[in-house]
C-alpha positions as CSV (number, residue, x, y, z in Angstrom):
1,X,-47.5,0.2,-10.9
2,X,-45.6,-2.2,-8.9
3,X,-43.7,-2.9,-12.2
4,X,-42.4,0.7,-12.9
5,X,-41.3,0.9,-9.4
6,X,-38.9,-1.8,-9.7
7,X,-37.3,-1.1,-12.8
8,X,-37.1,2.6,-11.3
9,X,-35.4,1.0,-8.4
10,X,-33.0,-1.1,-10.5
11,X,-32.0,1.5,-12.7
12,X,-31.4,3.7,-9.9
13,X,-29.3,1.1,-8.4
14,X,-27.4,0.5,-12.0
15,X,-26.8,4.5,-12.2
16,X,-25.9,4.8,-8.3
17,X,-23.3,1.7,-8.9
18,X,-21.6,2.9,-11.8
19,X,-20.9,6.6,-10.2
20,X,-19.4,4.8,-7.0
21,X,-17.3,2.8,-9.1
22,X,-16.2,5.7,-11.4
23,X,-15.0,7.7,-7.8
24,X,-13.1,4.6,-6.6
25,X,-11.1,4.9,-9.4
26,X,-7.1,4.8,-10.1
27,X,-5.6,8.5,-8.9
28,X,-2.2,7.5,-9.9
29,X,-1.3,8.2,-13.5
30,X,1.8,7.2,-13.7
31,X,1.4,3.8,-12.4
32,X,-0.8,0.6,-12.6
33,X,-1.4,0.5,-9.3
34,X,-4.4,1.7,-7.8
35,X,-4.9,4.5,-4.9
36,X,-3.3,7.9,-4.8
37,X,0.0,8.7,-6.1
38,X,3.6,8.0,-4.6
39,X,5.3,11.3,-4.0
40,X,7.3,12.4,-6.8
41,X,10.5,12.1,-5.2
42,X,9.8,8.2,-3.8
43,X,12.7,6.1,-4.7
44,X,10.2,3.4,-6.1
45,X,12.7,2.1,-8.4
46,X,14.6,0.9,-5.3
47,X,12.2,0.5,-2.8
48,X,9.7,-2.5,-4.2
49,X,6.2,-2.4,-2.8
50,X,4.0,-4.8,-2.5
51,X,1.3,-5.4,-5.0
52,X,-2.1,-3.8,-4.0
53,X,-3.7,-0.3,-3.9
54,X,-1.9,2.7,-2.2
55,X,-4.0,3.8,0.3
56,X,-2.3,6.8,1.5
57,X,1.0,8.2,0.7
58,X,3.0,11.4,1.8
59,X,6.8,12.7,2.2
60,X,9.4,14.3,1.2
61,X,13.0,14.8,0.9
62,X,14.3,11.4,2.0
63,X,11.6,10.6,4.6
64,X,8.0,8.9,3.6
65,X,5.0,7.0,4.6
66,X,3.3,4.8,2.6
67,X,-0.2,2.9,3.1
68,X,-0.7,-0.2,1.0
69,X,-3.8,-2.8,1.1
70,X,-2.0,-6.0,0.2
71,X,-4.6,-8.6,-1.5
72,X,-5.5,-11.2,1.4
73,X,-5.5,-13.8,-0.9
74,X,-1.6,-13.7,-1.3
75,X,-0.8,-14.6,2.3
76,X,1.1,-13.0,4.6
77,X,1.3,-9.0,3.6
78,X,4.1,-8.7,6.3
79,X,6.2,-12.3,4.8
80,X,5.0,-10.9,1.1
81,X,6.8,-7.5,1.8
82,X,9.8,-8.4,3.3
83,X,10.8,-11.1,0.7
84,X,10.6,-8.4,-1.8
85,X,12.9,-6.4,0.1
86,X,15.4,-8.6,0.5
87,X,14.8,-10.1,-2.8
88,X,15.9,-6.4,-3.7
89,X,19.2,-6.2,-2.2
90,X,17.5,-4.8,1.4
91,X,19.4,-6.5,4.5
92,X,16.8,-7.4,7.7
93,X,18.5,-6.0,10.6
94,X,15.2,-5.9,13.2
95,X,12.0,-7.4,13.8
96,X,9.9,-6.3,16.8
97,X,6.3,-6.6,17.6
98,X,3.8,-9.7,18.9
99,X,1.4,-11.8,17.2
100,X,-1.0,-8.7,15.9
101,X,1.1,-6.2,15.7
102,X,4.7,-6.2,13.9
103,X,7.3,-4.3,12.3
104,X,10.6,-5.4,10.5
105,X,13.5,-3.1,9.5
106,X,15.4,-3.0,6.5
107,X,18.5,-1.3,4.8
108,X,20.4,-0.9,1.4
109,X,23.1,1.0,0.4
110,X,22.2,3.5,-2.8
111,X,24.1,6.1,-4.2
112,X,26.5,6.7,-1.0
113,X,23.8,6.7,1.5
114,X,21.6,4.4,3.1
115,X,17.2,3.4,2.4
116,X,16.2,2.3,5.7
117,X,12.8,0.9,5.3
118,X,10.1,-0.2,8.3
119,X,7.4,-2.2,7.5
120,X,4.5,-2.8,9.6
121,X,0.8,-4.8,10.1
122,X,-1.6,-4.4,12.3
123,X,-4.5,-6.5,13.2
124,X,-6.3,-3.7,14.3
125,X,-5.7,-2.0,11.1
126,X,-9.4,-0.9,9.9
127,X,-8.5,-2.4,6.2
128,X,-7.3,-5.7,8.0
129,X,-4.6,-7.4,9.0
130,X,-3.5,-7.4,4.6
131,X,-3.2,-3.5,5.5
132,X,1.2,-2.7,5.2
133,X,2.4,0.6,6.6
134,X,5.8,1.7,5.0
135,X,8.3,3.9,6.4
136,X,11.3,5.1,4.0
137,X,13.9,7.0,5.0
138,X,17.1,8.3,2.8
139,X,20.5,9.2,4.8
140,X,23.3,10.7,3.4
């Protein structure tokens, strides 16, 4: 008896597993990245995000947040996302915060008007300290 209990158990476990894994799954079709989809009007092609899955995103018409979960083994999320900015074109032009909490400012020129772009990290973030928090914002 013991027996069929414990391959119950273990299937159970198998089945349980395989529908949590099937709801974590990839909500944005039009990208390898997983997490929910970027708004349709994000100007990803000139705003580079870090790699990692998009916890949360929401905007509109030239202003957006964005939620990433940077992978904590590729070092600093906050170092990782601001070379990529830069590496883009962006221009650092403020950096504010303390040890566990810290934001840096960014802007390009596109199309005759200006991305500004914050990035922040939080230690207390409840994803960790790997957690970045975009802002985007498009001016004329």
């Amino acid at each position: 008896m013991n027996v069929v209990l414990r391959v119950c158990a273990a299937l159970l476990v198998l089945v349980l597993g395989g529908v949590a894994l099937t709801a974590c799954g990839d909500d944005d079709k039009g990208s390898d990245r997983p997490g929910v989809a970027l708004p349709s009007d994000f100007p990803s092609d000139d705003v580079p995000l870090v790699d990692g899955a998009l916890l949360s995103a929401s905007g509109r018409d030239g202003v957006w947040r964005l939620t990433v979960q940077g992978s904590a083994a590729d070092g600093n999320a906050l170092v990782n996302a601001t070379k990529k900015l830069t590496d883009e074109g962006f221009t650092e032009s403020d950096r504010t915060g303390d040890a566990s909490n810290q934001t840096v400012t960014l802007s390009k020129s596109v199309d005759g008007g200006t991305l500004w772009v914050s990035v922040g990290v939080s230690a207390d973030a409840s994803a960790g300290p790997s957690t970045l928090f975009y802002q985007v914002t498009k001016t004329k």
